[in-house]
MIMARFI-309654 format. One record per residue (C-alpha): y, x, z. Coordinates in steps of 0.1 Angstrom, whole numbers, plus 5000, padded with zeros to 4 digits. Last residue first. Layout:
BEGIN
DRENZA      y      x      z
DRENZA      Y      X      Z
...
//
This chain:
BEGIN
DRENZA      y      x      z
DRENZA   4874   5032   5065
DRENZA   4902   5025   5089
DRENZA   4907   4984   5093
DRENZA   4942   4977   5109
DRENZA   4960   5013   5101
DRENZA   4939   5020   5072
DRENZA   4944   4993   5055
DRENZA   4982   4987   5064
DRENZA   4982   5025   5050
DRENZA   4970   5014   5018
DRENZA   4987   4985   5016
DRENZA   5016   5006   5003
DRENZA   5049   5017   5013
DRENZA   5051   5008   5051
DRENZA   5076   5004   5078
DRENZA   5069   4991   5115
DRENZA   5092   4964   5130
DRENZA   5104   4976   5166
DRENZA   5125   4945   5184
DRENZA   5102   4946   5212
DRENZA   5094   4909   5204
DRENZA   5057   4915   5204
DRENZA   5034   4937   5223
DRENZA   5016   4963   5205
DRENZA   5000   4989   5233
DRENZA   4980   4962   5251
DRENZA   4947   4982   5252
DRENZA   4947   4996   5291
DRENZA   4915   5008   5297
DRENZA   4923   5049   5290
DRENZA   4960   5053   5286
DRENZA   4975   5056   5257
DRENZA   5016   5067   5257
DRENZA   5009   5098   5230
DRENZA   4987   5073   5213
DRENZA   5019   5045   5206
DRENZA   5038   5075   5197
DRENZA   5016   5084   5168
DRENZA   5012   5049   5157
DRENZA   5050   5049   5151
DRENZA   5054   5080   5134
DRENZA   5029   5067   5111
DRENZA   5042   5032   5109
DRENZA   5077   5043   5096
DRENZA   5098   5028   5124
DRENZA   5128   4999   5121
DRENZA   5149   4994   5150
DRENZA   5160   4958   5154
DRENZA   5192   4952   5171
DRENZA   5210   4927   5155
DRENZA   5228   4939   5128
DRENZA   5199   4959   5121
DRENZA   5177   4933   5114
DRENZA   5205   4916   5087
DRENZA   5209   4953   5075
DRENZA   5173   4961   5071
DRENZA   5161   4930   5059
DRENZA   5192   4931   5030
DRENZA   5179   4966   5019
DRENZA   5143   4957   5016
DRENZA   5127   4988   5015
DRENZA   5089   4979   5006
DRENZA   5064   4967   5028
DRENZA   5076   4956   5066
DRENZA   5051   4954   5095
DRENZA   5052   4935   5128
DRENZA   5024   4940   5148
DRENZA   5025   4920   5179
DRENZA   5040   4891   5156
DRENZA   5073   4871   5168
DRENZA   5092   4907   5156
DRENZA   5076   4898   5120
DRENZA   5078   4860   5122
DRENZA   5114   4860   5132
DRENZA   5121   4888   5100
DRENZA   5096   4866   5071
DRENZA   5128   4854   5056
DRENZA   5150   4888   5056
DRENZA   5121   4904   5033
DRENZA   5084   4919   5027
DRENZA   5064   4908   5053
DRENZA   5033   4916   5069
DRENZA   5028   4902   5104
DRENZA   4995   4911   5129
DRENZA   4987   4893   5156
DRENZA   4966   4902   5182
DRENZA   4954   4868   5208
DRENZA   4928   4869   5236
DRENZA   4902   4843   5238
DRENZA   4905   4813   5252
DRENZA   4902   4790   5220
DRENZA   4924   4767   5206
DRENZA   4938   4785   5180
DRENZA   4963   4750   5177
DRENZA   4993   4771   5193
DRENZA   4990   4800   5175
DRENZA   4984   4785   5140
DRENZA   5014   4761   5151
DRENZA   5039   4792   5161
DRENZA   5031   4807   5125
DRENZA   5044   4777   5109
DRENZA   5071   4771   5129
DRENZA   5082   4808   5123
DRENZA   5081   4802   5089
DRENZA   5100   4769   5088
DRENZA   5124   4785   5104
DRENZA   5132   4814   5078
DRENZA   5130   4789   5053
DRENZA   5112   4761   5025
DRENZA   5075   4758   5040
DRENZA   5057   4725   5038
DRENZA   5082   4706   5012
DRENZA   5057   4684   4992
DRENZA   5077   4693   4957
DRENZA   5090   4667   4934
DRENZA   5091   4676   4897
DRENZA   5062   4655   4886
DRENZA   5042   4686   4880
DRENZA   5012   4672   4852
DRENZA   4976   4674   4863
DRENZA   4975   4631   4855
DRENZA   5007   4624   4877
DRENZA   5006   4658   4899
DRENZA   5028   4667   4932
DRENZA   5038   4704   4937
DRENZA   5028   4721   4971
DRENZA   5049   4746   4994
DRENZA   5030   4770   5010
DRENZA   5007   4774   5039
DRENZA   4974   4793   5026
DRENZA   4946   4797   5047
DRENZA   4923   4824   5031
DRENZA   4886   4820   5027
DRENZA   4885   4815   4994
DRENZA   4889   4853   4980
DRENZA   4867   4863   4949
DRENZA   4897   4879   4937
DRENZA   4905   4855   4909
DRENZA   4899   4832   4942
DRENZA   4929   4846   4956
DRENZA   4952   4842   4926
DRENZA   4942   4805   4921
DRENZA   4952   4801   4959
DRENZA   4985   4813   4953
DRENZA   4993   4795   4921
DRENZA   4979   4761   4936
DRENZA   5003   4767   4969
DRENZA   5033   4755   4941
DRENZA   5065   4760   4952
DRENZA   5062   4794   4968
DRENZA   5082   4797   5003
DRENZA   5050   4819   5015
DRENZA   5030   4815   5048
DRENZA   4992   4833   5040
DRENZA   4970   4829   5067
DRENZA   4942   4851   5080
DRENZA   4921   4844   5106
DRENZA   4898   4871   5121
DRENZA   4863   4874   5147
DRENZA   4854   4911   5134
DRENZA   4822   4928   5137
DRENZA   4809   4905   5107
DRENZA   4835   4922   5086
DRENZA   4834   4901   5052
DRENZA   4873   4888   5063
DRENZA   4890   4924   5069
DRENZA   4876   4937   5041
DRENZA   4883   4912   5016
DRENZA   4917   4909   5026
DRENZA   4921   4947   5019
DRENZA   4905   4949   4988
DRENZA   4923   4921   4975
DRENZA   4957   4940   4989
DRENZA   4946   4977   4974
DRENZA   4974   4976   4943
DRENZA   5001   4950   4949
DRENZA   4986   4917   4928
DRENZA   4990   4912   4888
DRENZA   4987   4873   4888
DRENZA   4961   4865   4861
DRENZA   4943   4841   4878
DRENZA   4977   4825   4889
DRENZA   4983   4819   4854
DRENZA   4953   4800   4846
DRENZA   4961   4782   4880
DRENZA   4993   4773   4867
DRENZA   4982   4766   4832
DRENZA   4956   4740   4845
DRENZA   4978   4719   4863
DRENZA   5005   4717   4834
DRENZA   5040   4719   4842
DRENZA   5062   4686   4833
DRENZA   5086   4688   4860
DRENZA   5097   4718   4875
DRENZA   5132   4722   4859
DRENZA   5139   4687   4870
DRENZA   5174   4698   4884
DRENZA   5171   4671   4914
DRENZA   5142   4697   4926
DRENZA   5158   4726   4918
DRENZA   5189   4718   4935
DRENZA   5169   4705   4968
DRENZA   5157   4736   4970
DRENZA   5187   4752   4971
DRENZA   5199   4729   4997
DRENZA   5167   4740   5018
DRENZA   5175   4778   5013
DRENZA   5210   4774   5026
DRENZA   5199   4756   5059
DRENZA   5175   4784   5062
DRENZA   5202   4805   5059
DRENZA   5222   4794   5083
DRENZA   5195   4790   5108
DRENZA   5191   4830   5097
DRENZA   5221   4837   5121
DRENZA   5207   4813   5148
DRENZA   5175   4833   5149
DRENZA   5194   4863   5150
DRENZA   5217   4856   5181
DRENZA   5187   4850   5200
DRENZA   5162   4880   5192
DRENZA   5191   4900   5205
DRENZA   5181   4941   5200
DRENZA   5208   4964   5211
DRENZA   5243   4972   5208
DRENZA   5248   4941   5184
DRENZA   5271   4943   5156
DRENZA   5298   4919   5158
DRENZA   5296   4887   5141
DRENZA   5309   4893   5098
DRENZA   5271   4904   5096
DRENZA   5260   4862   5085
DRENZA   5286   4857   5064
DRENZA   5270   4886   5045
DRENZA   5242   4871   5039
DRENZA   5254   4839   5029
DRENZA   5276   4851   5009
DRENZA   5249   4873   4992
DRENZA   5230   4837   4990
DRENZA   5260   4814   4976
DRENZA   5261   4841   4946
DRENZA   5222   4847   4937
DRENZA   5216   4808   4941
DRENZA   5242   4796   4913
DRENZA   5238   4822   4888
DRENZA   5199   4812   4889
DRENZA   5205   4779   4892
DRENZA   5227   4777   4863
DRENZA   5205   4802   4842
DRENZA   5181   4779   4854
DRENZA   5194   4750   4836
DRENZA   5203   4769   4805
DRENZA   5168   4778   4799
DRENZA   5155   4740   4803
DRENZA   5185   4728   4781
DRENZA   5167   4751   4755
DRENZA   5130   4745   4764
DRENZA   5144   4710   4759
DRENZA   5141   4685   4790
DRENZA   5111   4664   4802
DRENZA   5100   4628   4804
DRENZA   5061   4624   4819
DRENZA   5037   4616   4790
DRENZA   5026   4585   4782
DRENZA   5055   4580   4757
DRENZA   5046   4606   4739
DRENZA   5078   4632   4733
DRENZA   5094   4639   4700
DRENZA   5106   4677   4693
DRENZA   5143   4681   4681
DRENZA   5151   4700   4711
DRENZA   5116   4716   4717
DRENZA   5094   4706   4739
DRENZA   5085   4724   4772
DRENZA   5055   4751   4776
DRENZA   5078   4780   4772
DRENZA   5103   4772   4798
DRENZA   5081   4755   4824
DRENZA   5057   4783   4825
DRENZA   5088   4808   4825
DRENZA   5097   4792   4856
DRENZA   5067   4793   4871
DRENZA   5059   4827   4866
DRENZA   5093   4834   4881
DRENZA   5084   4813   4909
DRENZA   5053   4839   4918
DRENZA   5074   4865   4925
DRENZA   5059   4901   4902
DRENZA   5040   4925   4919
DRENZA   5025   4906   4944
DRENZA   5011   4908   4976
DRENZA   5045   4915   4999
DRENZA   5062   4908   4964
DRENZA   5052   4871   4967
DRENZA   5028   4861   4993
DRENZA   5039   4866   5032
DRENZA   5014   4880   5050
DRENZA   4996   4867   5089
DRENZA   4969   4886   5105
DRENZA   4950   4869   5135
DRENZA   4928   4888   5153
DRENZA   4908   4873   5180
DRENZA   4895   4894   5212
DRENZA   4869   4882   5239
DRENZA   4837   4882   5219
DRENZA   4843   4902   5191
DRENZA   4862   4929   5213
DRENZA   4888   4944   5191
DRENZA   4906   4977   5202
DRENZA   4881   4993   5169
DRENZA   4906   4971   5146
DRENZA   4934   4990   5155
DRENZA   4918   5019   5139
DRENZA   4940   5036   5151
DRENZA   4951   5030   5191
DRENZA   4929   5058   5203
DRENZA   4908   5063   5239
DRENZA   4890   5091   5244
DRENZA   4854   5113   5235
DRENZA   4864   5123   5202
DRENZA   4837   5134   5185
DRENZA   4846   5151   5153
DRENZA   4825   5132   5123
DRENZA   4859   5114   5112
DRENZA   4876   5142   5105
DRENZA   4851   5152   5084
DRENZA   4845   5122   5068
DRENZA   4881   5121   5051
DRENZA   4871   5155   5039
DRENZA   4840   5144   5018
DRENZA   4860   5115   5004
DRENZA   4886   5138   4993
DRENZA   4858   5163   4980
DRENZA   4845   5132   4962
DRENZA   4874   5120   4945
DRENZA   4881   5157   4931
DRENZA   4845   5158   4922
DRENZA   4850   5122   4900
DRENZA   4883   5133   4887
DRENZA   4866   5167   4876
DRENZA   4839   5152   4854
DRENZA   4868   5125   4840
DRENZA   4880   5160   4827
DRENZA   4848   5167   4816
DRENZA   4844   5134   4795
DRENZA   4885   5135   4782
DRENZA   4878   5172   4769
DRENZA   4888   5205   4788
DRENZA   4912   5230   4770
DRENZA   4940   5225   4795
DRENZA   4917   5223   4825
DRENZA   4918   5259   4836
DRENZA   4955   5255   4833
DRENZA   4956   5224   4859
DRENZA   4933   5239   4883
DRENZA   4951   5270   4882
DRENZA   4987   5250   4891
DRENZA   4968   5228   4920
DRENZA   4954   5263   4938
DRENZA   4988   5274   4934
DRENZA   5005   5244   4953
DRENZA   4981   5250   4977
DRENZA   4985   5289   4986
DRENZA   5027   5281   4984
DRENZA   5022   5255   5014
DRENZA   5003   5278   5033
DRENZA   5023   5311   5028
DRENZA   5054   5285   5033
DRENZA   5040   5278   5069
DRENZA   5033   5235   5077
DRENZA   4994   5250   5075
DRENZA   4999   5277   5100
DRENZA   5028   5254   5121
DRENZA   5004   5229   5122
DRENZA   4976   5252   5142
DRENZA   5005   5271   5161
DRENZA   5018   5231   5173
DRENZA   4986   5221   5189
DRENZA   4992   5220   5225
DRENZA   5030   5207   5219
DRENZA   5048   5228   5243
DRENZA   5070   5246   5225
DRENZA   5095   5220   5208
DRENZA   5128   5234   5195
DRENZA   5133   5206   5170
DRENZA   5108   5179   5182
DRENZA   5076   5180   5165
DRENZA   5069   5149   5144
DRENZA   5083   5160   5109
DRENZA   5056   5195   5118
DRENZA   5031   5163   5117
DRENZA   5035   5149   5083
DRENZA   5041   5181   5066
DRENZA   5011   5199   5083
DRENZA   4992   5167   5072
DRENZA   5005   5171   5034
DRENZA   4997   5208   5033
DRENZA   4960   5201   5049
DRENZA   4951   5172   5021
DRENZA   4967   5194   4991
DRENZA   4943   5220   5007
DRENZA   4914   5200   5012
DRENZA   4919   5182   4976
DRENZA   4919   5215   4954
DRENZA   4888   5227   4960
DRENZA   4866   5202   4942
DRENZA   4884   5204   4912
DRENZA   4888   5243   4921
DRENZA   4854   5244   4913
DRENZA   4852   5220   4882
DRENZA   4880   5240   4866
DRENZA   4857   5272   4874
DRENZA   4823   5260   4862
DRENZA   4845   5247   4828
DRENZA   4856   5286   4825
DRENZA   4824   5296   4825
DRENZA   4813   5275   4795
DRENZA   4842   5286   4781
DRENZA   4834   5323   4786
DRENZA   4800   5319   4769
DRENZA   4764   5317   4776
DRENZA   4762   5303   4810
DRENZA   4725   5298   4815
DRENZA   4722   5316   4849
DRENZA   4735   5287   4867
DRENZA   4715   5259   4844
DRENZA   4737   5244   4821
DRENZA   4764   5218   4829
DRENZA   4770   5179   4823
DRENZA   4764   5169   4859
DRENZA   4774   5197   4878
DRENZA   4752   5224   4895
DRENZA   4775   5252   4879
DRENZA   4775   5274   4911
DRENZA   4810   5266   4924
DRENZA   4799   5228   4924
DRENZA   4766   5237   4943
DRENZA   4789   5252   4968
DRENZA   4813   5234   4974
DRENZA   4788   5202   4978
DRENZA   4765   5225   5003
DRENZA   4794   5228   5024
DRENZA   4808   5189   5023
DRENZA   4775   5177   5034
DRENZA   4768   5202   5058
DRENZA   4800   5196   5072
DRENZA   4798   5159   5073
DRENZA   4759   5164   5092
DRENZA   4774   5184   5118
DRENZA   4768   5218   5121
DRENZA   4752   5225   5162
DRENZA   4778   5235   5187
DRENZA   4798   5256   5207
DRENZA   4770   5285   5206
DRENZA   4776   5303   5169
DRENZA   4813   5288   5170
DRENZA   4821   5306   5201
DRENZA   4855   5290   5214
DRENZA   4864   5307   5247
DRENZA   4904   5291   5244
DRENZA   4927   5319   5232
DRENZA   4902   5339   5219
DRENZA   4884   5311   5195
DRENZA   4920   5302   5186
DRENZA   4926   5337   5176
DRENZA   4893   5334   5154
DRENZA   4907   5306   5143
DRENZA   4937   5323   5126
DRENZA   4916   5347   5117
DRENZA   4898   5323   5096
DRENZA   4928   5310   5075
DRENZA   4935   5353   5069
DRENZA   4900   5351   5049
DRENZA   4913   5321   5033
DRENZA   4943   5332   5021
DRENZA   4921   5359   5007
DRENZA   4907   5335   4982
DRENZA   4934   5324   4974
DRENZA   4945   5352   4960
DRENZA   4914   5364   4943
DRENZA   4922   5331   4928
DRENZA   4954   5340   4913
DRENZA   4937   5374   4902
DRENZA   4908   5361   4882
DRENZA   4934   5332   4867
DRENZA   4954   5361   4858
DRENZA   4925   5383   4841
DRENZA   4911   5349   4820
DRENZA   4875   5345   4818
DRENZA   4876   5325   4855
DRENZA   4837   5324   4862
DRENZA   4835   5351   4887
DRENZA   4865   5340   4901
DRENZA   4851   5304   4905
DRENZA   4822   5320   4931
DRENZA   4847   5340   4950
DRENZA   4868   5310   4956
DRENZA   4835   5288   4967
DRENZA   4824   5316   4994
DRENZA   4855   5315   5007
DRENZA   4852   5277   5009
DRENZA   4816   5284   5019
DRENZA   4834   5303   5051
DRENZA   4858   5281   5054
DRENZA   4837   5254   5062
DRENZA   4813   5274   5088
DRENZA   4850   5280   5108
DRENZA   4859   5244   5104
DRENZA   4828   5233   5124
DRENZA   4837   5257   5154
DRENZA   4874   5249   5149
DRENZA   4865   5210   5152
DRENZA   4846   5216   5181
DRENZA   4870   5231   5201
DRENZA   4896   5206   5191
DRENZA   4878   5176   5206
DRENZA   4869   5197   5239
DRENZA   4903   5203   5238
DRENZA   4909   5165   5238
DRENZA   4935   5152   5213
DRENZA   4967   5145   5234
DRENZA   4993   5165   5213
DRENZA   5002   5132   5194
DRENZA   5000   5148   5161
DRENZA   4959   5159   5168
DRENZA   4954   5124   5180
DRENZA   4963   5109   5152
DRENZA   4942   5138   5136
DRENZA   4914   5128   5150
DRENZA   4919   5089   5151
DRENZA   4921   5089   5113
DRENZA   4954   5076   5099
DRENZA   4964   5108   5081
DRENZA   4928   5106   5068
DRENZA   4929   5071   5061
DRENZA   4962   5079   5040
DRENZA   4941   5108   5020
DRENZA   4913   5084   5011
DRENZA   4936   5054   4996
DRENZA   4959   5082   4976
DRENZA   4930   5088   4955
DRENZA   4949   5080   4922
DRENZA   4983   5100   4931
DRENZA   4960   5133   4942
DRENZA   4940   5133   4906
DRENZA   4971   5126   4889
DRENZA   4989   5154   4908
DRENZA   4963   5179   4900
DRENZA   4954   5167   4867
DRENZA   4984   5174   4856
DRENZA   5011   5148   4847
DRENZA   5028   5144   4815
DRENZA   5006   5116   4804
DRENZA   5029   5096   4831
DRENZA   5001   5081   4856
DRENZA   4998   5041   4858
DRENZA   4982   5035   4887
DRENZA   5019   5028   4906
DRENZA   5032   5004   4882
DRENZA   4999   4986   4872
DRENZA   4994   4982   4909
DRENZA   5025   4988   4925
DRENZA   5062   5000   4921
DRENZA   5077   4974   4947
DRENZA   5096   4948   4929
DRENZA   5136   4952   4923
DRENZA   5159   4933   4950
DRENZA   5174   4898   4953
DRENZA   5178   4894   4991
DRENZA   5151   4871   5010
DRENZA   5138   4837   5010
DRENZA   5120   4831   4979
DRENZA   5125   4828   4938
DRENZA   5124   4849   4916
DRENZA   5139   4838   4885
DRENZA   5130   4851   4844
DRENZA   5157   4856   4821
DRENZA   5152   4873   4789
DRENZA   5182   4894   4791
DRENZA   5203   4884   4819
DRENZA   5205   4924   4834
DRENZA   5229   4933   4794
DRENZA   5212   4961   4779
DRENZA   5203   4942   4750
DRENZA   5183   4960   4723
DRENZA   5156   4931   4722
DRENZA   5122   4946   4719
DRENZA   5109   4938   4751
DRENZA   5127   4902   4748
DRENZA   5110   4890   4713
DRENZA   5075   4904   4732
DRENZA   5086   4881   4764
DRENZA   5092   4848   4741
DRENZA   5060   4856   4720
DRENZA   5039   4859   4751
DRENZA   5050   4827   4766
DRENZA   5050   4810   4729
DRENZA   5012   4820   4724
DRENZA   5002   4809   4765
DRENZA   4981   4776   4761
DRENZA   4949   4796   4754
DRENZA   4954   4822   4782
DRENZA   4942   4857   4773
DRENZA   4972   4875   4764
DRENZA   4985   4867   4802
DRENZA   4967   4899   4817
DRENZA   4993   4919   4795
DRENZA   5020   4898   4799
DRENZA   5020   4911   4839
DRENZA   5020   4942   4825
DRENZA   5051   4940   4805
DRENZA   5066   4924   4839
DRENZA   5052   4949   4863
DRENZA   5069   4977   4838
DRENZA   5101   4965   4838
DRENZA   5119   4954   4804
DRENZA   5119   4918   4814
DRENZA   5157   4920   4831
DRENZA   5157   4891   4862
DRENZA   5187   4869   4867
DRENZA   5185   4858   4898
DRENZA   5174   4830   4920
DRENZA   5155   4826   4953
DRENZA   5140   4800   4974
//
């Protein structure tokens, strides 16, 4: 459980009301939080709302509504590249160019790539010459006469790789189908075969042009934002004075400030050639800048490989041998907002007011008054006795390196903590009197991190997959969690959660206590192990969010962390757990792979994996 005084003027919160306009019991909820968006108080209790869990207080992670949403002053460039950020992660995930930043990618591999890169850059050339034509403006004709020579020195660049290792792209191999596809898309784009435009030839004024040459570097622009943010990922990989890394002249090319410079120009044109554009054509140029991105995610994965890869980890997984089993905590590892808050508010707004009669038949409840000043009390209450808790637990010395013993008995404490904090609420009655229907009304409309429905729904519709998933969350009331799956069209999750008891769809107050701690966690997920009973070999896969869900995450063979928990860092620190961005992770994992031998991710290494977004754990676990 977790308390604290939560400020309503964040953006997951106002958007959160948003999806709540539509609930016909919800006037007063929407009327409370509308009163505190416009209240001038700066002061962090304002309209209070509590979160409650096991973990430190910290903001949400900027997601769905928070992350989609796309300051107006934003070109189309960077809005464009923000919005498809799903394709460009499962490129950086894709086994090629894992490979590639390991240094182990076959030559073979390589060889081919430059072959079919060398046709690409040609029509990309091709492409640039094309949109200058169009460009009406002397600068913009210049600026991508530019870039069109950039491209002319790209292919020398391979033509020394040709040299250095007897590359002929004419004999190496055949054009793939992706580079075809990807070619012949440039191209018709850069000649005005676009929905919405005339006829090439039928360009009657310079506007018109114009359009033909924001739509070109539309579709342009993503493979060189794409290669300058792969350079930057691997060159952060290459030890400083590193020579020997078999691929290190082609990232140091696009890592090189002539590179770097070349796409942040091609971005600046686009977004001036699409000044004048109208809301339809620039939609026009969304849809060819998702496209391209789409088109170059399939080029890396159309280069035969021809060796063993640890992404997607999915592709280790032998249907009839292997069985993945991928655990997640619920609130702010899924969600935007916690879930208890929601509650909270639903018990607030929905109770009687202070000079209000009650029915008789109807369970006994306090004021929405004395019900406001209650969790204030709780609220204040919890946030204190938890930081000391916390920090009680680093006053031990610091270990020197990872003791999986100490820190289970260190978060005994707090699960001991969390119970007692329960036990407040419940002997509070702040939970009693909340309507069946409202919760799962509200769970409905539970704003969820952006790309986790997608992502469960994935992983459980693959037929090539044998997967459980399980949700273990410290939420009260398993009916909100469940409510805000199905929304989703998802019913096949196990969810292990606290559960509220009902006297005629009104809470009681009393909770069924299933999952309450740190402890309680890791019991859970040691049952689902235990009672898989099958013989089949065992992944498993953690995503957490905060200190509660650390056992289960080292427990897991996976363990990853989303968001930046400070509190899980220094209470996993303390004890000897290294944290890794996943990336950098992943890529270490294939520089130690070795044909036949799949059990890279082993658990209790004391390594938890870092994340921003579920669309890396997407395309970590699942690829495309």
């Amino acid at each position: 459980m977790r308390l604290l005084y939560y400020s309503t003027n964040q953006t997951p919160l106002k958007s959160l009301i948003e999806n709540f306009k539509t609930l016909p019991n919800f006037s007063p909820f929407l009327n409370y939080f509308n009163n505190s968006f416009s209240s001038s108080s700066s002061s962090p209790s304002s309209g209070p709302v509590f979160r409650m869990a096991a973990s430190n207080p910290k903001p949400p992670l900027p997601t769905a509504a928070a992350t989609t949403k796309i300051d107006d002053g934003v070109g189309i460039a960077r809005k464009c590249w923000i919005k498809y950020r799903k394709e460009w992660t499962l490129s950086l995930y894709s086994p090629f160019v894992v490979s590639l930043a390991s240094g182990n990618l076959n030559i073979d591999s390589f060889r081919h790539y430059i072959s079919q890169d060398v046709h690409f850059l040609k029509a990309f050339a091709q492409a640039y010459e094309l949109a200058e034509e169009c460009a009406d403006d002397d600068d913009d004709k210049i600026g991508i006469s530019e870039l069109r020579k950039s491209v002319l020195e790209e292919l020398k660049m391979h033509d020394s790789f040709i040299q250095e290792w007897g590359t002929d792209p004419a004999k190496e191999s055949l054009l793939n189908p992706a580079t075809i596809k990807y070619t012949e898309f440039l191209l018709a784009t850069a000649s005005g075969k676009v929905e919405g435009v005339k006829a090439p030839g039928k360009l009657a004024t310079p506007f018109e042009k114009t359009k033909v040459a924001a739509y070109t570097l539309g579709a342009m622009t993503p493979c060189m934002r794409l290669y300058a943010f792969l350079a930057k990922e691997l060159q952060a990989l290459i030890d400083e004075g590193e020579s020997n890394h078999p691929y290190k002249k082609w990232i140091d090319n696009y890592y090189s400030e002539g590179f770097q410079s070349s796409a942040l120009q091609t971005e600046e044109l686009l977004d001036k050639l699409s000044v004048s554009l109208t809301g339809e054509e620039l939609d026009i140029i969304e849809k060819l800048y998702h496209q391209a991105m789409k088109l170059e995610l399939d080029f890396f994965l159309a280069q035969p490989l021809g060796q063993q890869t640890v992404v997607p980890l999915s592709k280790q997984h032998k249907e009839t041998e292997d069985q993945l089993i991928l655990f997640s905590d619920f609130d702010l590892t899924c969600t935007v907002v916690d879930s208890s808050a929601i509650l909270a508010e639903i018990a607030i707004i929905t109770a009687p007011k202070s000079d209000q009669n009650q029915p008789e038949t109807q369970l006994a409840r306090m004021s929405s008054a004395d019900l406001r000043n209650s969790w204030g009390i709780l609220s204040k209450q919890y946030t204190e006795e938890y930081e000391q808790c916390i920090e009680s637990m680093l006053v031990t010395d610091k270990a020197d390196k990872f003791d999986y013993e100490r820190l289970r008995k260190a978060l005994e404490q707090l699960s001991d903590f969390e119970k007692r904090a329960n036990l407040r609420v419940i002997e509070s009655g702040v939970l009693k009197g909340l309507n069946l229907e409202d919760i799962r009304r509200a769970g409905e409309r539970l704003i969820l991190q952006d790309g986790c429905i997608n992502f469960f729904k994935s992983i459980t519709g693959n037929e090539n997959l044998n997967v459980n998933v399980h949700v273990l969350s410290y939420c009260w009331c398993a009916d909100l969690i469940r409510s805000a799956f199905s929304a989703g069209g998802l019913t096949v999750l196990n969810v292990h959660a606290n559960e509220f008891t009902y006297q005629n769809s009104l809470s009681t107050g009393e909770i069924v206590e299933k999952v309450e701690s740190p402890i309680d966690k890791l019991k859970a997920f040691s049952d689902i192990l235990q009672n898989s009973g099958n013989n089949r070999r065992n992944l498993t896969v953690y995503v957490g969010d905060s200190v509660g869900d650390l056992l289960c995450l080292l427990e897991a063979d996976v363990g990853i962390v989303l968001g930046s928990s400070s509190s899980l860092r220094r209470v996993g620190s303390h004890f000897g757990v290294t944290f890794v961005p996943l990336f950098p992770g992943v890529v270490q994992k294939q520089k130690g792979c070795v044909e036949g031998n799949s059990s890279v991710w082993k658990g209790l290494s004391g390594i938890l994996y870092t994340v921003s977004s579920w669309a890396e754990i997407n395309a970590f676990i699942l690829g495309q």
